[in-house]
C-alpha positions as CSV (number, residue, x, y, z in Angstrom):
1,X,-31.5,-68.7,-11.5
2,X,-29.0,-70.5,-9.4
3,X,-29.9,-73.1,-7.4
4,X,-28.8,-71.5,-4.3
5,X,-30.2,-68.5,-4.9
6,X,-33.9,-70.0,-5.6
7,X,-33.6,-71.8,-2.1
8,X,-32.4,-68.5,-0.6
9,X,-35.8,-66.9,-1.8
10,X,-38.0,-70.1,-1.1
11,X,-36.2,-70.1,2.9
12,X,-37.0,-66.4,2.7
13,X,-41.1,-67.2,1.9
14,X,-40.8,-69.5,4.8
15,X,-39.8,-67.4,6.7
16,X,-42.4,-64.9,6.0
17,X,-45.1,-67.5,6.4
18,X,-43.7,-68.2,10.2
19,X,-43.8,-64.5,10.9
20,X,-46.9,-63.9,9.8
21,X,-48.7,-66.5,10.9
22,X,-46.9,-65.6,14.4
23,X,-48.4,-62.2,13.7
24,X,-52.3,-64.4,13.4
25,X,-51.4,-65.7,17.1
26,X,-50.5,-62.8,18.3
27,X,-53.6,-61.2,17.1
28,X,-55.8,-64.4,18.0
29,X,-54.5,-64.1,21.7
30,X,-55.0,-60.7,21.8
31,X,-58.9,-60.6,20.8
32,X,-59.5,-63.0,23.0
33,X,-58.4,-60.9,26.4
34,X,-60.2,-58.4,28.4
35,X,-60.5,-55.3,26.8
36,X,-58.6,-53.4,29.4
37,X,-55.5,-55.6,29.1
38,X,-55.3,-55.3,25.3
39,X,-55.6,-51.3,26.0
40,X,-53.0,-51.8,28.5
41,X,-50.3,-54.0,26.3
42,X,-50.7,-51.7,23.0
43,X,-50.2,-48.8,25.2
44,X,-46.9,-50.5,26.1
45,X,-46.1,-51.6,22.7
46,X,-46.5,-48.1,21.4
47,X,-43.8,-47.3,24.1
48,X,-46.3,-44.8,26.3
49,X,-44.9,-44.2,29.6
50,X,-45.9,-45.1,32.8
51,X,-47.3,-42.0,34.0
52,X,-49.4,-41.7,30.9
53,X,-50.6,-45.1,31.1
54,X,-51.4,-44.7,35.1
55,X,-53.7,-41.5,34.2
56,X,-55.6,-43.3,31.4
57,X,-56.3,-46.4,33.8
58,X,-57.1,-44.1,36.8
59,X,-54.2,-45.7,39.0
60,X,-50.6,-44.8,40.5
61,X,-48.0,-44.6,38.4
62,X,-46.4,-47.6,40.6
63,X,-48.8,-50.0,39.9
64,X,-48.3,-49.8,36.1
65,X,-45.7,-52.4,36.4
66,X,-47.9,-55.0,38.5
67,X,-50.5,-54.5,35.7
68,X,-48.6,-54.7,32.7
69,X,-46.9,-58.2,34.4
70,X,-50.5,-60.0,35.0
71,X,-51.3,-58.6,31.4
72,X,-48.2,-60.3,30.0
73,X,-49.3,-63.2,32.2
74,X,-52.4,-64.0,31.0
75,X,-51.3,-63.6,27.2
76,X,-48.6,-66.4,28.2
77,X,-51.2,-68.8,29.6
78,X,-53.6,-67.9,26.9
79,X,-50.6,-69.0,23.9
80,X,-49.8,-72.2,25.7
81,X,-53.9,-72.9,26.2
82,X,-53.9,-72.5,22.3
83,X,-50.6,-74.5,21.7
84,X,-52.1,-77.2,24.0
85,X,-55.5,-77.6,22.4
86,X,-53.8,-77.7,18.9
87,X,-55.6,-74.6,17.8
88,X,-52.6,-72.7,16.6
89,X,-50.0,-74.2,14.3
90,X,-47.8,-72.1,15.2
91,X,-47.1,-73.0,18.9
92,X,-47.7,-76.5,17.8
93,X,-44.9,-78.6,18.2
94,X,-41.1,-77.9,17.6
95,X,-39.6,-75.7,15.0
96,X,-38.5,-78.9,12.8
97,X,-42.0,-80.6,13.6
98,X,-43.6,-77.7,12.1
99,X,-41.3,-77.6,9.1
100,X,-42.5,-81.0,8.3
101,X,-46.0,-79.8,8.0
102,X,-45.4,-77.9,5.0
């Protein structure tokens, strides 16, 4: 195998690694909100609409936006509360800080 072509592949792993451990934070942040916002974001994620999500939360379909915003909100202040307390490698730091972890 060519050299180039091996660091292709190993660049390609770490580039897996980030993603998936982006992926764990994701997840981390998620478990750790209020049920009804993570029923609210995956609803989004899965592309339902507006209206749909207004009748399963019991509200108008012009408050959907207000809601999903504060969701998004607190998921923010929830990835820089784990960045901050060091409890997430990967919000830890710069991209090059983190390289040099590994």
């Amino acid at each position: 195998m060519k050299r180039l072509e091996a660091e292709a592949i190993f660049e390609s792993m770490r580039a897996g690694r980030r993603h998936f451990e982006c992926l764990l934070e994701i997840e981390q942040v998620l478990e750790s909100m209020p049920e009804r916002d993570r029923r609210l974001i995956a609803m989004v994620i899965e592309g339902e609409s507006s209206r749909d999500i207004a009748n399963v939360f019991g509200c108008k379909v012009r408050d959907v936006g207000q809601m999903v915003a504060r969701a998004r909100k607190k998921a923010r202040a929830l990835v820089r509360k784990q960045g901050a307390s060091g409890s997430s490698r990967a919000t830890a730091g710069t991209p090059a800080d983190r390289e040099k972890e590994r």
